[in-house]
Backbone of each chain as ProteinMPNN parsed JSONL, in Angstrom:
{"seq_chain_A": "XXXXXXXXXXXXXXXXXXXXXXXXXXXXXXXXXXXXXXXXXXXXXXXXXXXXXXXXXXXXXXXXXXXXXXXXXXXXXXXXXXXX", "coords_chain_A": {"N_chain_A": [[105.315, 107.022, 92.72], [108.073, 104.49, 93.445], [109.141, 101.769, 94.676], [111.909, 99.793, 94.174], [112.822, 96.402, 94.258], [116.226, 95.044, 94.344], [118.677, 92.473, 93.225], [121.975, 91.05, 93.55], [123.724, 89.213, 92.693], [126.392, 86.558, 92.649], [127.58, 85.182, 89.579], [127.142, 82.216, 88.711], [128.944, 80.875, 87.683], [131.153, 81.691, 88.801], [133.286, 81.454, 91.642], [132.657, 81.552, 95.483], [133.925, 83.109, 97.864], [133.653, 83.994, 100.62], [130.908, 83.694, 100.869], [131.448, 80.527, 101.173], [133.147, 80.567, 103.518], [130.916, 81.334, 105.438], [129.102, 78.996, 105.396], [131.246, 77.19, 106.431], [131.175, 77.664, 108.944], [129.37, 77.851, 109.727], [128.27, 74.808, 109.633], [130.51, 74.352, 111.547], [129.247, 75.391, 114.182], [127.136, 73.188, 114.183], [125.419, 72.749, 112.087], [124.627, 71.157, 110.024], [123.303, 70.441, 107.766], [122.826, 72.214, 106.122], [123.969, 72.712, 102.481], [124.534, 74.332, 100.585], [125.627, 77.466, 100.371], [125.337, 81.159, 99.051], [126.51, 84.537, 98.528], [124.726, 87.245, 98.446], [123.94, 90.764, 97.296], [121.515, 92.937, 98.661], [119.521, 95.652, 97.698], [116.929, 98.262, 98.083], [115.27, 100.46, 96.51], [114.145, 103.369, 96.397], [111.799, 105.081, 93.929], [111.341, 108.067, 92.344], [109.51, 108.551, 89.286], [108.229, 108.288, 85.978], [106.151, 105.333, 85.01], [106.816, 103.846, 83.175], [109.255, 104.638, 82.497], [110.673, 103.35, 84.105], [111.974, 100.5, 84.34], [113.852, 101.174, 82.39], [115.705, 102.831, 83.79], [116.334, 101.499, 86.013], [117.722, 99.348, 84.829], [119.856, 100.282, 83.406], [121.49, 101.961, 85.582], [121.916, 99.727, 87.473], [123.878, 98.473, 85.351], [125.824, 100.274, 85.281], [126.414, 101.263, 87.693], [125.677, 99.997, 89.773], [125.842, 96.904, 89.482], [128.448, 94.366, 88.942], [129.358, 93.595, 85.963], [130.332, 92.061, 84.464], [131.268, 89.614, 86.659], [128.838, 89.702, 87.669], [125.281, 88.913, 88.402], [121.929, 90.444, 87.901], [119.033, 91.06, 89.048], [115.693, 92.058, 89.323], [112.371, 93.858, 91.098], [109.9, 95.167, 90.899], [107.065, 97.81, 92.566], [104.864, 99.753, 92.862], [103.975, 102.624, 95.681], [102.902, 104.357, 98.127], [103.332, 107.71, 97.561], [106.207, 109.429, 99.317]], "CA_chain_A": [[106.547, 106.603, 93.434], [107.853, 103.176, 93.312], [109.964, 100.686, 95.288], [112.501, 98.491, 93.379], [114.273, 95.334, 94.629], [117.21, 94.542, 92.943], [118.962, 91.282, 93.68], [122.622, 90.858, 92.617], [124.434, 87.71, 92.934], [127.919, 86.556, 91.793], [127.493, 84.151, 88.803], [126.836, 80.83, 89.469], [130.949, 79.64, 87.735], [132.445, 82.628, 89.845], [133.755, 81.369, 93.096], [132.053, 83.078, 96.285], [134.729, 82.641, 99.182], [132.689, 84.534, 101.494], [129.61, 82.473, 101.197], [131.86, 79.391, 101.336], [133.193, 80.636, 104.649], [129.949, 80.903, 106.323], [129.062, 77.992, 105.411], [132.005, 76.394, 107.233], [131.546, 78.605, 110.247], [128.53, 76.981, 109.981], [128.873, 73.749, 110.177], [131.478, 74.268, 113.44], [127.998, 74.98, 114.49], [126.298, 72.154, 113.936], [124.29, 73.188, 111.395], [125.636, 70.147, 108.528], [121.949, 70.654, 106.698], [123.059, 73.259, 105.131], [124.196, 72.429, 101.608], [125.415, 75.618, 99.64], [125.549, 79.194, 100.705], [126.238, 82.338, 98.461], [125.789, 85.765, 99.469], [124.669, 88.867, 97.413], [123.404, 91.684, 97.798], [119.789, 93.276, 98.268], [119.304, 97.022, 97.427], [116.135, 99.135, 97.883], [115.478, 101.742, 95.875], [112.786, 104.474, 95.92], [112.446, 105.996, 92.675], [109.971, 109.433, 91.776], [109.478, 108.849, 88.019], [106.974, 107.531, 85.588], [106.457, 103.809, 85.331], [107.204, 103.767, 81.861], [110.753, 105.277, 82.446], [111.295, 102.599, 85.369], [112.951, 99.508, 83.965], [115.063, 101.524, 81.607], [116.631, 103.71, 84.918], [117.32, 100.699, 87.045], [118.553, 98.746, 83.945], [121.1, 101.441, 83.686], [121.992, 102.129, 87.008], [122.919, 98.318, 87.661], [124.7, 98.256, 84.676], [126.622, 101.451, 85.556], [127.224, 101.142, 88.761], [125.297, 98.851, 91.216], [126.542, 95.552, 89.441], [129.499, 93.994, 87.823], [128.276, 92.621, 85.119], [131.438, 90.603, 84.334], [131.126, 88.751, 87.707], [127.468, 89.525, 88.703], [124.051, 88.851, 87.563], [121.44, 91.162, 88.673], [117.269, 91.109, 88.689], [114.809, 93.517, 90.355], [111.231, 93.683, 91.486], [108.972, 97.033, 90.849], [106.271, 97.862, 93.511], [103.842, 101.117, 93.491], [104.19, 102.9, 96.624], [102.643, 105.745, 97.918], [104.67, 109.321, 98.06], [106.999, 109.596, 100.528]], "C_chain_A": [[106.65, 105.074, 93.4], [109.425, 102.852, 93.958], [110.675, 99.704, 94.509], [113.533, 97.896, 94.456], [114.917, 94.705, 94.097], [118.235, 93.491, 93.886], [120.321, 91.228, 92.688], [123.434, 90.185, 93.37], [125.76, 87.317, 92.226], [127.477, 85.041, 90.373], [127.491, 82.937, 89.474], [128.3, 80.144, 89.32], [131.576, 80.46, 88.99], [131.983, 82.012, 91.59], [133.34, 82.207, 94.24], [132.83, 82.123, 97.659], [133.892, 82.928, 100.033], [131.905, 83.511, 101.965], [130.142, 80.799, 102.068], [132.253, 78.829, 103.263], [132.347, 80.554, 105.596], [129.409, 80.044, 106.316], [129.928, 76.766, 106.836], [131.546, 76.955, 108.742], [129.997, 77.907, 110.869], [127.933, 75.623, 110.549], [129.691, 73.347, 111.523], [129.88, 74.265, 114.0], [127.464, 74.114, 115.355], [125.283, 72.351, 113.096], [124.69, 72.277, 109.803], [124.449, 70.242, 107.738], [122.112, 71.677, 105.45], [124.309, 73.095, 103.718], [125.321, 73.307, 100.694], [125.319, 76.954, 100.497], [125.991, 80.191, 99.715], [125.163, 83.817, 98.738], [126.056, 86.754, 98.527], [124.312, 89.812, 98.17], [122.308, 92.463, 97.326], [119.927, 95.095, 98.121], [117.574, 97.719, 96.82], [115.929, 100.318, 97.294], [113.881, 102.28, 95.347], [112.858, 105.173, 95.04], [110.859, 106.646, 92.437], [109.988, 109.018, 89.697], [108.364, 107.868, 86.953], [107.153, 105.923, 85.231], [107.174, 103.201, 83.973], [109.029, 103.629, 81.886], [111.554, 103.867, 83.3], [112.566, 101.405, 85.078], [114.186, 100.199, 83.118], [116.215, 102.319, 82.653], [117.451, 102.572, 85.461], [118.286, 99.728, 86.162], [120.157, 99.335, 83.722], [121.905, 101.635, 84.772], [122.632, 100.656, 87.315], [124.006, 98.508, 86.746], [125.544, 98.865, 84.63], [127.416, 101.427, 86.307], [127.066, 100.499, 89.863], [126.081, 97.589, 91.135], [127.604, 95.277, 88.771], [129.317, 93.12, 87.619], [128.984, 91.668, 84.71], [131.726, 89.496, 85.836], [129.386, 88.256, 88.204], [126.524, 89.51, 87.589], [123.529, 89.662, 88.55], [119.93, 90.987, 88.21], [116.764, 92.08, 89.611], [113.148, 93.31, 90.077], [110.576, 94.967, 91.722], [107.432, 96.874, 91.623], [106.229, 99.413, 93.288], [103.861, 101.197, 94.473], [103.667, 104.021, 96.61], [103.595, 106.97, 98.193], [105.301, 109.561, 99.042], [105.94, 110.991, 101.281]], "O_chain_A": [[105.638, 104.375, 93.339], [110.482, 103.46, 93.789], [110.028, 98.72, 94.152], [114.451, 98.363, 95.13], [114.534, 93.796, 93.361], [118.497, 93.719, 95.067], [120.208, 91.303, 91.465], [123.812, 90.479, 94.505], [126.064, 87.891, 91.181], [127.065, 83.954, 90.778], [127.808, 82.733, 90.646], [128.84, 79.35, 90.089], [132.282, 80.013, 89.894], [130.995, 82.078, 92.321], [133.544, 83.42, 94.19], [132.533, 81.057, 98.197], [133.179, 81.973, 100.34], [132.004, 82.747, 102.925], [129.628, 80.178, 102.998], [132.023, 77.832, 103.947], [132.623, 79.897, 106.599], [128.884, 79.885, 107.418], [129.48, 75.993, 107.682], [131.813, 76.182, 109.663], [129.664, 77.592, 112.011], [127.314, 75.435, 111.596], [129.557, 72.38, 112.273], [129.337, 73.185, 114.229], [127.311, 74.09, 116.576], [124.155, 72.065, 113.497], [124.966, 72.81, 108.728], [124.81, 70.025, 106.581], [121.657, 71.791, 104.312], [125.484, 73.358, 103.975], [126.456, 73.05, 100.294], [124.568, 76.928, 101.472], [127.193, 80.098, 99.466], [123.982, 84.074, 98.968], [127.103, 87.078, 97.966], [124.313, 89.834, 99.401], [122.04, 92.71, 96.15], [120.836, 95.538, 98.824], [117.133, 97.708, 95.671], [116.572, 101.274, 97.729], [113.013, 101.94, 94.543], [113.779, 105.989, 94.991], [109.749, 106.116, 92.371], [110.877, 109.599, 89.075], [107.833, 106.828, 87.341], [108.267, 105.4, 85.203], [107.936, 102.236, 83.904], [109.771, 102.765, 81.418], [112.715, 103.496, 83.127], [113.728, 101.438, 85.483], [115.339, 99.777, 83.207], [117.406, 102.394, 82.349], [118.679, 102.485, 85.477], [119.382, 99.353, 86.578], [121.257, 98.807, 83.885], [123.111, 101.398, 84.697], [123.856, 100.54, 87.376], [125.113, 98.713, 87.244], [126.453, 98.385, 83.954], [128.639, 101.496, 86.177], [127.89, 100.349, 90.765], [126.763, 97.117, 92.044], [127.799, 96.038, 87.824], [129.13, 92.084, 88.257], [128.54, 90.531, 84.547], [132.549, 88.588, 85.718], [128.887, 87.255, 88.717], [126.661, 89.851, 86.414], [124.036, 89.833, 89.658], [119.687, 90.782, 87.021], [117.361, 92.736, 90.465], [112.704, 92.738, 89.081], [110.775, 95.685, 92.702], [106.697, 95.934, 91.32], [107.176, 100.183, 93.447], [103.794, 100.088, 95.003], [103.698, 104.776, 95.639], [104.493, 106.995, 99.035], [104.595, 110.111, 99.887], [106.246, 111.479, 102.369]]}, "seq_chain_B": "XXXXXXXXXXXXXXXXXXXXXXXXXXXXXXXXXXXXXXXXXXXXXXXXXXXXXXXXXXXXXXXXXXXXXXXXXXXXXXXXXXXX", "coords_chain_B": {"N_chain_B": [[115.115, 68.641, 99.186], [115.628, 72.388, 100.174], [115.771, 75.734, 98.86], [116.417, 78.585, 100.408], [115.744, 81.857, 100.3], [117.085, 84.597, 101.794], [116.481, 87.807, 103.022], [118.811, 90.259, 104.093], [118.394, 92.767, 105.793], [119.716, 96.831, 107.271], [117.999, 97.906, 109.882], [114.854, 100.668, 109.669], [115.469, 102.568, 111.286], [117.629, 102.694, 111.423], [120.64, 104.651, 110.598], [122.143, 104.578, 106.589], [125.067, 104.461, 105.448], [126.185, 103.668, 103.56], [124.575, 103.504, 101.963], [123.488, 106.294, 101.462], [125.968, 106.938, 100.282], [126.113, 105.644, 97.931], [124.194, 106.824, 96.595], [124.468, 109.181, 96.502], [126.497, 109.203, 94.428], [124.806, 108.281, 92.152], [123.361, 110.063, 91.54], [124.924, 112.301, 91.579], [125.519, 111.39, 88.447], [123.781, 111.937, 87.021], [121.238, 110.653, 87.175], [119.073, 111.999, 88.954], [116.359, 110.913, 89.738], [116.453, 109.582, 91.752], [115.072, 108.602, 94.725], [115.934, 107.417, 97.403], [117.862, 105.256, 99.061], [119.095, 102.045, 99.963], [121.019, 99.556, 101.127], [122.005, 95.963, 101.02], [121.672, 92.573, 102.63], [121.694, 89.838, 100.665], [121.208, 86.708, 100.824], [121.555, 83.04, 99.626], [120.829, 79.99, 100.378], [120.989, 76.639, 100.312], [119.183, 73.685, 101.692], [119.165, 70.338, 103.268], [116.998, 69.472, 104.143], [114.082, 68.287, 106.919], [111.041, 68.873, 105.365], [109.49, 70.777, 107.52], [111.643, 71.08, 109.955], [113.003, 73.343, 108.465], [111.719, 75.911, 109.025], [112.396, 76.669, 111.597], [115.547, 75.995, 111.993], [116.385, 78.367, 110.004], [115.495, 80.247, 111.092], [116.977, 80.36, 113.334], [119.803, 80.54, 112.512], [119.88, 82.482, 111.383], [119.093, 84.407, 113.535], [121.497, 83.68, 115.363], [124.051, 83.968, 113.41], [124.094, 84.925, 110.574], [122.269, 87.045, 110.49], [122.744, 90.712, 112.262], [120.88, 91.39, 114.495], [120.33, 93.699, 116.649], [120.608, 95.637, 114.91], [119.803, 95.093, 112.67], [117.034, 93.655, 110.709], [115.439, 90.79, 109.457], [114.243, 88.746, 106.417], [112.295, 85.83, 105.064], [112.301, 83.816, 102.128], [110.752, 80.687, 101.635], [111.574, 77.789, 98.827], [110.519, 74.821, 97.572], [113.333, 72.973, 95.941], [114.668, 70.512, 93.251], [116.677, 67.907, 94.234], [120.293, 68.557, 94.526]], "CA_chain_B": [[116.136, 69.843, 99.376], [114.972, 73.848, 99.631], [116.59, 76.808, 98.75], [116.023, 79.524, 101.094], [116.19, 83.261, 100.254], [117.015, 85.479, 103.222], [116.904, 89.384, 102.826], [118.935, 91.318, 105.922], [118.434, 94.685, 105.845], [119.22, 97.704, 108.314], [115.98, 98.61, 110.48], [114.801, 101.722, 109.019], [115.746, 103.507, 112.01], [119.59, 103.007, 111.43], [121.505, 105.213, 108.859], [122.965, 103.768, 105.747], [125.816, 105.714, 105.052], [126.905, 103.186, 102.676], [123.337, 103.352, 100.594], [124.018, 107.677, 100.744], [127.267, 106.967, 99.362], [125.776, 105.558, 96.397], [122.866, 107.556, 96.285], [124.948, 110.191, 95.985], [127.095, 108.947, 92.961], [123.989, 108.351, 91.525], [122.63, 111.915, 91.41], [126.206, 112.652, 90.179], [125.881, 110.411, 87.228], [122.807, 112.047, 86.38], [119.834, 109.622, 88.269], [118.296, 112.27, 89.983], [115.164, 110.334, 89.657], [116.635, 108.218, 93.071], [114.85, 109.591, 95.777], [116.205, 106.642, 98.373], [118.9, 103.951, 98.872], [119.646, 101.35, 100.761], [121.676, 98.625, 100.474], [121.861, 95.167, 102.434], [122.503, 91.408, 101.696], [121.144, 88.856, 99.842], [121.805, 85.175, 100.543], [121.149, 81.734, 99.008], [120.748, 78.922, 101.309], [120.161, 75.304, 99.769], [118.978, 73.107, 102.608], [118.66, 69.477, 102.878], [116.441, 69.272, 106.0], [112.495, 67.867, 106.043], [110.38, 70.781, 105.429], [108.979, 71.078, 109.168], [112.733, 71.76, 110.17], [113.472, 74.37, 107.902], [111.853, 77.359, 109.434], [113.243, 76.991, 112.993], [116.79, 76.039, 111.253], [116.602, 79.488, 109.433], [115.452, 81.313, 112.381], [118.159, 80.127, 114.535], [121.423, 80.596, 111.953], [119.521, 84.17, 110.835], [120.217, 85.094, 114.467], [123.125, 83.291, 115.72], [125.375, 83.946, 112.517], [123.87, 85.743, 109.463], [122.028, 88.893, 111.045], [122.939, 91.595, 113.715], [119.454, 91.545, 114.823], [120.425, 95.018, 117.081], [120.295, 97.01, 113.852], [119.209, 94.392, 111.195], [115.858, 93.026, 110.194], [115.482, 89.689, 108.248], [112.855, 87.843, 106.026], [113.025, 84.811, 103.792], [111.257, 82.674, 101.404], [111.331, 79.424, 101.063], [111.007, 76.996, 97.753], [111.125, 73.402, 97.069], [114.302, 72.418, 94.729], [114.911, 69.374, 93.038], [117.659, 67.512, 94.76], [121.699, 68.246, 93.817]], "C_chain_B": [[115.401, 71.349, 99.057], [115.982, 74.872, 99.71], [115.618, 77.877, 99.637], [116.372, 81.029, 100.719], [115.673, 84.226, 100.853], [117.568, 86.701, 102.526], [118.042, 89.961, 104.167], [119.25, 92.516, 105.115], [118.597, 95.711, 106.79], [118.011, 98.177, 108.628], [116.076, 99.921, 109.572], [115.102, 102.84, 110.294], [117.427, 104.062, 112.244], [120.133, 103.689, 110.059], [122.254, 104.635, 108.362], [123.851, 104.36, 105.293], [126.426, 104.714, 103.478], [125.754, 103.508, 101.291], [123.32, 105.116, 100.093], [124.856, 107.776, 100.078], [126.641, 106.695, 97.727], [124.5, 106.471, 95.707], [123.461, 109.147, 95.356], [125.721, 109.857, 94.824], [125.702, 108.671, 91.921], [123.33, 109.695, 91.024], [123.6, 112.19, 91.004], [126.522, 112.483, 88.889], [124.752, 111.47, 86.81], [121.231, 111.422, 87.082], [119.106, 110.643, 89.256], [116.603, 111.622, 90.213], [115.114, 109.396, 91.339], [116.22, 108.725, 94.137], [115.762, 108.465, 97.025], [117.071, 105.358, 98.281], [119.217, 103.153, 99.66], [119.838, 100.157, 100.364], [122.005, 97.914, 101.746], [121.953, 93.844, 101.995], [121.633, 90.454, 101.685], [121.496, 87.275, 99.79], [121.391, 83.988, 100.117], [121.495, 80.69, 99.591], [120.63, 77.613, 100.181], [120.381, 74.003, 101.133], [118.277, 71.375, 102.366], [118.298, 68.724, 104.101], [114.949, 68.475, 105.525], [112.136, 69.488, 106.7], [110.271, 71.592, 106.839], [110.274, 71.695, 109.791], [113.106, 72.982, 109.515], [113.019, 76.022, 108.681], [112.329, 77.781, 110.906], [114.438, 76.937, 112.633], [117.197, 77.441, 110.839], [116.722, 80.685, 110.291], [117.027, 81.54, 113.251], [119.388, 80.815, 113.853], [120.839, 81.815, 111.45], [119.903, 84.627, 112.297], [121.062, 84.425, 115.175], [124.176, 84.077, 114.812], [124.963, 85.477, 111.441], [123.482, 87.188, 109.39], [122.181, 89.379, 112.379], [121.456, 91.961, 114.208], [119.443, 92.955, 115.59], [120.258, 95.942, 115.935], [119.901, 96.572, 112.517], [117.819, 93.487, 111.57], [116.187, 92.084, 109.182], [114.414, 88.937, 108.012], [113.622, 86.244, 104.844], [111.994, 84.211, 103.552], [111.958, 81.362, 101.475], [110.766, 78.509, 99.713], [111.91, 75.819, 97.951], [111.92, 73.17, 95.263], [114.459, 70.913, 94.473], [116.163, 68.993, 93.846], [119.328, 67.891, 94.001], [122.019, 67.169, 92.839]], "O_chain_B": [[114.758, 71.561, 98.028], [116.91, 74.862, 100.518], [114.392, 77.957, 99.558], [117.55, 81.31, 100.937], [114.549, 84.725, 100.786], [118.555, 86.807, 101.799], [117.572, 89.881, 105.302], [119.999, 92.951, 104.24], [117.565, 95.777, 107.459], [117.17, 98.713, 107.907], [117.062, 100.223, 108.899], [114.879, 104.024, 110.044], [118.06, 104.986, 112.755], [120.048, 103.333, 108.883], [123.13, 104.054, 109.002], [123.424, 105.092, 104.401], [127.009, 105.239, 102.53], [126.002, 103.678, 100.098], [123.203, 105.449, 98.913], [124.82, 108.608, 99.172], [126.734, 107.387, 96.713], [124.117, 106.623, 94.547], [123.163, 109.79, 94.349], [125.334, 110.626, 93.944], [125.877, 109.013, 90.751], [122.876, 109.945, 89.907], [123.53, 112.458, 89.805], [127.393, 113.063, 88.24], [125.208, 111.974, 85.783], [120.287, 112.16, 87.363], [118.58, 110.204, 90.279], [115.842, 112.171, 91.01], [114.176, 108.811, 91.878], [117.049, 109.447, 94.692], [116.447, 109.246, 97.686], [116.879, 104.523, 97.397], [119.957, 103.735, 100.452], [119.165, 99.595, 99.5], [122.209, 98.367, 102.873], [122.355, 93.773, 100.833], [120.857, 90.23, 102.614], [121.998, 86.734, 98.804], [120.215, 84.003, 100.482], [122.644, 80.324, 99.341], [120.06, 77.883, 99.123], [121.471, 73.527, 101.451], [117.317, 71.097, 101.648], [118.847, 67.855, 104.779], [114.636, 68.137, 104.384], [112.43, 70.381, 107.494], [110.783, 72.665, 107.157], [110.129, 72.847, 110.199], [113.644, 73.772, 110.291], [113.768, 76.987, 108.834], [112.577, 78.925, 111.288], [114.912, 78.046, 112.878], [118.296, 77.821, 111.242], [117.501, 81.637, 110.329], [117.765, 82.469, 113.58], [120.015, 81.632, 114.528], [121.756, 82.363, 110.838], [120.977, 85.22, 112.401], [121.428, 85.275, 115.987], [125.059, 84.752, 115.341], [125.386, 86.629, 111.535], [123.927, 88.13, 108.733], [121.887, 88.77, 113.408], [121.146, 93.152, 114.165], [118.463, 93.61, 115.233], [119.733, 97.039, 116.13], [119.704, 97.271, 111.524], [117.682, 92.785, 112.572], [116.954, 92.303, 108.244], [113.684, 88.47, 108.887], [114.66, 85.893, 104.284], [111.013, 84.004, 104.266], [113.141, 81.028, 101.415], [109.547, 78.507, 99.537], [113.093, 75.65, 98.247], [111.479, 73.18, 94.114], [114.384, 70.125, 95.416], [116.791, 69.998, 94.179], [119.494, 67.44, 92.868], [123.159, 67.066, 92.386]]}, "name": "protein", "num_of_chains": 2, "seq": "XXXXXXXXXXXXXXXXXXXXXXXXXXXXXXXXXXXXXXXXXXXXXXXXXXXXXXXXXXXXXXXXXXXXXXXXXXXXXXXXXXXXXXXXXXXXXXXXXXXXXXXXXXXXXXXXXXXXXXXXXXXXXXXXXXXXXXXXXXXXXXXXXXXXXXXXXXXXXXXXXXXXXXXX"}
């Protein structure tokens, strides 16, 4: 069994309003230290299958349907786990 | 200057209906290999504090602003970046 963390972020040209906003919301604050902000998103994923198989599933699966690949970049992090 | 990267994730005691949603299109596609899903957000800080400030800074705007601490959990790394 294994644990993947997959990390997908909006390109670095593409514009992230969102982020931009908390930023500001920020700042009202008082929090002016804070430089940049952009906000992705984290996704856990427990997967039953051999380790071999692993990168080629989640490779897929982002590219399918977790990320958009014309806006987003995506990476991931594989961890052994024991059996649910 | 450091870039900070903060996970928030729902506790594991709160249901993700959004991470079944995909779980389930996943097993539709074919992926039955996915035993588990959850999905949660990913942000990118760049901070231009001295180091010693940074992890009370993070603390504070992780719960003031960024996480619902009632049903979210949050971690973060930190690394030293070259300056903007």
């Amino acid at each position: 069994m294994y644990k993947v963390q997959v990390y997908i972020t909006l390109r670095e040209s593409v514009l992230d309003p969102q982020g931009s906003a908390v930023k500001q919301s920020l700042h009202s604050l008082g929090y002016k230290g804070i430089e940049e902000l952009r906000i992705g998103k984290y996704l856990e994923l427990t997967i039953d299958q051999k380790e071999q198989d692993i990168d080629g599933l989640v490779n897929e699966v982002c590219q399918k349907l977790l990320a958009n690949t014309v806006i987003e970049d995506y990476r991931y992090d594989i961890k052994e786990v024991a059996a649910l």
